[in-house]
Residue frames as qw, qx, qy, qz and C-alpha x, y, z in Angstrom:
[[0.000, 0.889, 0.457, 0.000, 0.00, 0.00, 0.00],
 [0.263, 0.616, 0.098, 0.736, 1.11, 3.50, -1.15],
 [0.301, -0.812, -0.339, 0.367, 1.09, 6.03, 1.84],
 [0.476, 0.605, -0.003, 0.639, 1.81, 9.57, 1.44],
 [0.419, -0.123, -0.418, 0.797, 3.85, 11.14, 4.17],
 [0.142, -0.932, -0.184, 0.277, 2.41, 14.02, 6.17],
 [0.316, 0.707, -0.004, 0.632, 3.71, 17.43, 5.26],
 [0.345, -0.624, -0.417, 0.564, 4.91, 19.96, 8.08],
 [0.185, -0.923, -0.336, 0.030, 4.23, 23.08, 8.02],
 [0.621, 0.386, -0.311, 0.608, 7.16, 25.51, 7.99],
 [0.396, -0.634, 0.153, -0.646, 5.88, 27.15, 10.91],
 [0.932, -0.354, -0.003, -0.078, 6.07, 24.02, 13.13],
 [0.822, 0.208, -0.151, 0.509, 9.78, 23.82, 11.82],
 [0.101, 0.612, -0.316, 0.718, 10.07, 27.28, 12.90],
 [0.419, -0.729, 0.279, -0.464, 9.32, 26.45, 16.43],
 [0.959, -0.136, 0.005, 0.249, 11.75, 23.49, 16.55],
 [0.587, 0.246, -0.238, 0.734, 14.31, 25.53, 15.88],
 [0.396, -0.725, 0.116, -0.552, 12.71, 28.17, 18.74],
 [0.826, -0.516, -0.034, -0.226, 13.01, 25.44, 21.05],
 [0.000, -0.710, 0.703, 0.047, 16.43, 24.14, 19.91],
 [0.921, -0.135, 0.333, -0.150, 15.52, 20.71, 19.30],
 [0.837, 0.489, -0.240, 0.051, 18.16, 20.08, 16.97],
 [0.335, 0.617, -0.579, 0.414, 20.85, 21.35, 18.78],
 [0.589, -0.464, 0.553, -0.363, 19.88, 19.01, 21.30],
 [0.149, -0.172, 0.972, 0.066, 20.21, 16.01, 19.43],
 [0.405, 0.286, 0.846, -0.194, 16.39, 15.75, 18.72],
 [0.306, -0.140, -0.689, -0.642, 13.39, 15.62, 16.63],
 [0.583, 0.044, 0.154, -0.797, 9.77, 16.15, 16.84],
 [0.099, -0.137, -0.985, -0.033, 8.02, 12.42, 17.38],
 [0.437, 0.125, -0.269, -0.849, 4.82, 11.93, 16.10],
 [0.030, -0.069, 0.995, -0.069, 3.24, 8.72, 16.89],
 [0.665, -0.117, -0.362, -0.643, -0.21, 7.08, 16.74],
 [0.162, -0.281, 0.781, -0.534, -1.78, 5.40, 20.26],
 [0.294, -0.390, -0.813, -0.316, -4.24, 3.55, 21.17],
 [0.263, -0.343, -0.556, 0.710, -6.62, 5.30, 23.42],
 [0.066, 0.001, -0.051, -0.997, -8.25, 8.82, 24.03],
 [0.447, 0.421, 0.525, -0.589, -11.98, 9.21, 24.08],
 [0.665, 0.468, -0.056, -0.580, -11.82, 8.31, 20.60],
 [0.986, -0.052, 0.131, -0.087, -10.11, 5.78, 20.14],
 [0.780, 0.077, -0.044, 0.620, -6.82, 6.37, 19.05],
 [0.245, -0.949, 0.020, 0.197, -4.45, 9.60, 20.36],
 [0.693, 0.548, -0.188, 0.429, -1.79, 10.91, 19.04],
 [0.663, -0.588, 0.039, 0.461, 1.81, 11.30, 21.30],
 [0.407, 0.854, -0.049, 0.320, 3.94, 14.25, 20.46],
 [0.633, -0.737, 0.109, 0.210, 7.44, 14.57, 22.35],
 [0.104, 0.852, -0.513, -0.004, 10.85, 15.83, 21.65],
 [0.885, -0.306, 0.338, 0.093, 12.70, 12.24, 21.10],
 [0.028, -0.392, 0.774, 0.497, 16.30, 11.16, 18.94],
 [0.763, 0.239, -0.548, -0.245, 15.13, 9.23, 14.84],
 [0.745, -0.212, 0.623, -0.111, 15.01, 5.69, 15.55],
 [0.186, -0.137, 0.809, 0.541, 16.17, 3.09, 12.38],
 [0.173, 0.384, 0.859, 0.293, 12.82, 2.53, 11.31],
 [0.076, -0.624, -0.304, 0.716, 11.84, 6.22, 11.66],
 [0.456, 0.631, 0.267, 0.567, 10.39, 8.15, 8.16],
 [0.324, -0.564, -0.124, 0.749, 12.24, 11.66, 9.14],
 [0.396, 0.786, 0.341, 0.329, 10.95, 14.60, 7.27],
 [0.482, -0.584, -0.024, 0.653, 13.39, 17.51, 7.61],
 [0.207, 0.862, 0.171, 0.429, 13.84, 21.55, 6.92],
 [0.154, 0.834, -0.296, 0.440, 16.78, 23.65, 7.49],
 [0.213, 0.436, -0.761, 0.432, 18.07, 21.13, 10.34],
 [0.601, -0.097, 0.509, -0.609, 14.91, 20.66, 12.33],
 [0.220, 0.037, -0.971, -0.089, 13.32, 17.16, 12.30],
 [0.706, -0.070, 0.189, -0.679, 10.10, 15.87, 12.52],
 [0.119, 0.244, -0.942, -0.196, 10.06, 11.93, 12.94],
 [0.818, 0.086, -0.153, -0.548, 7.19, 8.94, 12.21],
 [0.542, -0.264, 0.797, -0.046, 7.57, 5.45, 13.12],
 [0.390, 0.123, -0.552, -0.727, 6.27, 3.27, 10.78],
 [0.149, -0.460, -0.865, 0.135, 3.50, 1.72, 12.50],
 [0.102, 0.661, 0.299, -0.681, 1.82, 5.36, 12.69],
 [0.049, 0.186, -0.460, -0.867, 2.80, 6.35, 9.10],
 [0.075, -0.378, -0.772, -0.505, -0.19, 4.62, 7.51],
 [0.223, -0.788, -0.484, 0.308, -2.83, 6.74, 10.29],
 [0.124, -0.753, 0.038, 0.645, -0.92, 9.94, 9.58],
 [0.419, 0.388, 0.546, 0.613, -0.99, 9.67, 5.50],
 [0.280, 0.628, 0.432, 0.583, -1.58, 12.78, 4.06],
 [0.456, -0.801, -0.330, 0.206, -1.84, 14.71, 7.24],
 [0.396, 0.642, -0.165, 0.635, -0.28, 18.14, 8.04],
 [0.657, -0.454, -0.481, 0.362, 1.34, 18.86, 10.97],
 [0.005, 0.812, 0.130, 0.569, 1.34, 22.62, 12.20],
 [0.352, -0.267, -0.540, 0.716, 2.16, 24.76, 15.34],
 [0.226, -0.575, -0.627, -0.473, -0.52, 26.61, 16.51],
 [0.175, -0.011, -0.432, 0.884, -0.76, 29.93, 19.11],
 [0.275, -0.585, -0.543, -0.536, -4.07, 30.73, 20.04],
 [0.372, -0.636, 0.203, -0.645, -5.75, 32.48, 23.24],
 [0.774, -0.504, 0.148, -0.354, -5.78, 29.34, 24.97],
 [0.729, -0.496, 0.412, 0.229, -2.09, 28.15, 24.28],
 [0.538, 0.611, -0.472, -0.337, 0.09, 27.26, 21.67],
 [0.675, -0.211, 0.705, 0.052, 1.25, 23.68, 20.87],
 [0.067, 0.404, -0.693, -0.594, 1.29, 21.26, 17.92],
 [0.705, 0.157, 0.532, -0.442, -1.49, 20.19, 16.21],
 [0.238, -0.092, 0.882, 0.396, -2.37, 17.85, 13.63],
 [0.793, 0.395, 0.146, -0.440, -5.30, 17.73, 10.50],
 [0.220, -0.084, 0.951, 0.198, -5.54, 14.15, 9.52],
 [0.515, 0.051, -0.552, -0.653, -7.64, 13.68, 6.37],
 [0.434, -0.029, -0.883, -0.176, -8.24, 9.97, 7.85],
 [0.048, -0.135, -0.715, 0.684, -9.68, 10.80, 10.91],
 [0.392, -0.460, -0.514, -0.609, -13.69, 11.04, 10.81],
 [0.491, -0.844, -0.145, -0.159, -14.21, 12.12, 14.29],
 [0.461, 0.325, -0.400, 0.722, -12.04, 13.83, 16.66],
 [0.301, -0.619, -0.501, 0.524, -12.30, 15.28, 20.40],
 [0.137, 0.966, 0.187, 0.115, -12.51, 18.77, 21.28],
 [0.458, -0.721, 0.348, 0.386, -8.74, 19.20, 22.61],
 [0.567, 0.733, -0.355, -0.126, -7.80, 17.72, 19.05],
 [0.101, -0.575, 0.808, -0.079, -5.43, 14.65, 20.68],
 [0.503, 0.116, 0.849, -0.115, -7.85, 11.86, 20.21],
 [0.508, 0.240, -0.369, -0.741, -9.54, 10.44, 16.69],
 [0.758, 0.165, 0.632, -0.002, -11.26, 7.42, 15.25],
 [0.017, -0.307, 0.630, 0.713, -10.96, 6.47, 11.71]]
C-alpha cells in the first residue's frame, strides 16, 4: 500500500528551531496510540530518529514517524498553533472522521 507522508508546516519547523531541538540532538516524534476518548491519540514529544523512523526535515529541524503510525498519519499536516488558549502542535488528519474537542484523540 502506497502512503503519502504528512507534510509539516514551515511554521512548526520554525518552532523546533525556537526550542532548539536540533541542537539538542532531537526531533519532533509523532506517533499514533491507542486510546483517548476516541479511540486512538496521538503522542507528540521531543525524542532522537530511531532506524525505522520516516524523518521529514527543513533547514536542520526534524520531525520523525515510526512506521506503525505512518499509515494513520498519511496525508496529514502537521502545524504549530498559538491561540488564546495556548500554543502547541497540532495535527489535521484527512483519515480521521471524528475527533475530540482538545484535538489529541480520533477514530478512523
Amino acid at each position: 500500500m502506497l502512503t503519502v507522508p504528512p507534510k509539516v508546516t514551515p511554521r512548526a519547523f520554525e518552532r523546533l528551531a525556537e526550542i532548539g531541538a536540533a541542537a539538542q540532538g532531537k526531533a519532533l516524534r509523532i506517533a499514533v496510540e491507542g486510546g483517548g476518548c476516541s479511540g486512538f491519540q496521538y503522542q507528540i514529544d521531543l525524542d532522537a530518529p530511531g532506524d525505522d523512523d520516516l524523518v521529514l526535515e527543513a533547514e536542520g529541524e526534524r520531525v520523525v514517524i515510526d512506521s506503525v503510525s505512518l499509515p494513520f498519519l498519511a496525508d496529514a499536516v502537521i502545524d504549530f498553533s498559538e491561540e488564546l488558549i495556548g500554543a502547541r502542535f497540532v495535527i489535521e488528519n484527512p483519515n480521521a472522521t471524528s475527533s475530540c474537542g482538545c484535538g489529541t484523540s480520533f477514530s478512523l
